[in-house]
C-alpha positions in Angstrom: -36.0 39.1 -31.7 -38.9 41.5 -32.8 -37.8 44.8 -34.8 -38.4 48.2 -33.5 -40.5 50.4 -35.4 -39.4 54.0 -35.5 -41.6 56.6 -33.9 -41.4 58.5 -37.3 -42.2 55.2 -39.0 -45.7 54.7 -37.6 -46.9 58.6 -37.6 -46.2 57.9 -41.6 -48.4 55.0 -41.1 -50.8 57.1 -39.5 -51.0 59.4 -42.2 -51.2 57.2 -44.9 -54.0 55.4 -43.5 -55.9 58.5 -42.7 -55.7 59.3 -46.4 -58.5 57.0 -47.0 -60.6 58.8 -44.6 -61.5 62.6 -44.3 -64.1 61.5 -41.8 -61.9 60.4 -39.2 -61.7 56.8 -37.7 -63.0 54.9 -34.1 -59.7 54.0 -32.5 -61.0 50.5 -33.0 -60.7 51.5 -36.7 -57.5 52.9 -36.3 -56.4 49.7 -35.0 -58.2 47.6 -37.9 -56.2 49.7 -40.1 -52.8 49.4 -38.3 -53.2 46.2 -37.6 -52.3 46.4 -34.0 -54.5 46.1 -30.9 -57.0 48.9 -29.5 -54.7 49.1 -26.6 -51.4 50.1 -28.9 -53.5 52.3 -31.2 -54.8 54.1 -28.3 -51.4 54.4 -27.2 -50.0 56.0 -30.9 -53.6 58.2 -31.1 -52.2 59.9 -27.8 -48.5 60.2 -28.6 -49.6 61.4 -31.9 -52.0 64.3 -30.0 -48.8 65.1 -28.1 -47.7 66.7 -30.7 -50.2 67.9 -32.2 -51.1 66.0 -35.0 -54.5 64.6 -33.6 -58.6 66.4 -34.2 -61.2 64.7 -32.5 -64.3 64.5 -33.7 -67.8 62.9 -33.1 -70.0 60.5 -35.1 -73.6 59.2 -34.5 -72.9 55.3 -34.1 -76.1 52.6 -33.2 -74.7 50.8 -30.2 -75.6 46.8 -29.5 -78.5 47.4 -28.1 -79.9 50.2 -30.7 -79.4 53.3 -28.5 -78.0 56.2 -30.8 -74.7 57.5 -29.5 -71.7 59.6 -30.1 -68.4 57.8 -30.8 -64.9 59.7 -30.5 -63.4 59.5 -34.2 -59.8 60.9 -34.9 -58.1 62.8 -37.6 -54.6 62.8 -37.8 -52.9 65.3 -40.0 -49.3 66.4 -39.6 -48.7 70.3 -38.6 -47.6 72.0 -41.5 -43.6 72.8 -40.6 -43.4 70.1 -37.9 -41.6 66.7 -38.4 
């Protein structure tokens, strides 16, 4: 039997992890960071922008093939007052 992590729980997670970055992060980083799949983090990104939490951003990535292109990167801050 797996334990359920609390809503609450993985927005702290969020937070924390965003700490390290004032840049914002790929949701594949986001997932690196969580330790969860792309899928799951794309999942808590968009619960998280629900409520409000979420800025996206842009940033100038090379792709595979050397094109220059503009990735989505999120910030995730908690509203002051919310909870």
């Amino acid at each position: 039997m797996t334990a359920t992590i609390r809503h609450e729980d993985w927005l702290a997670a969020l937070l924390a992890a965003q700490a390290k970055n004032d840049g914002g992060l790929t949701s594949q980083e986001w997932a690196e960071r969580m330790k969860c799949s792309h899928k799951t983090a794309l999942e808590r990104i968009r619960k998280a922008n629900a409520k409000g939490w979420v800025t996206v951003g842009r940033r100038s990535i090379i792709t595979l093939d050397g094109r220059q292109a503009y990735a989505p990167v999120y910030t995730i801050k908690q509203p002051r007052g919310s909870k």
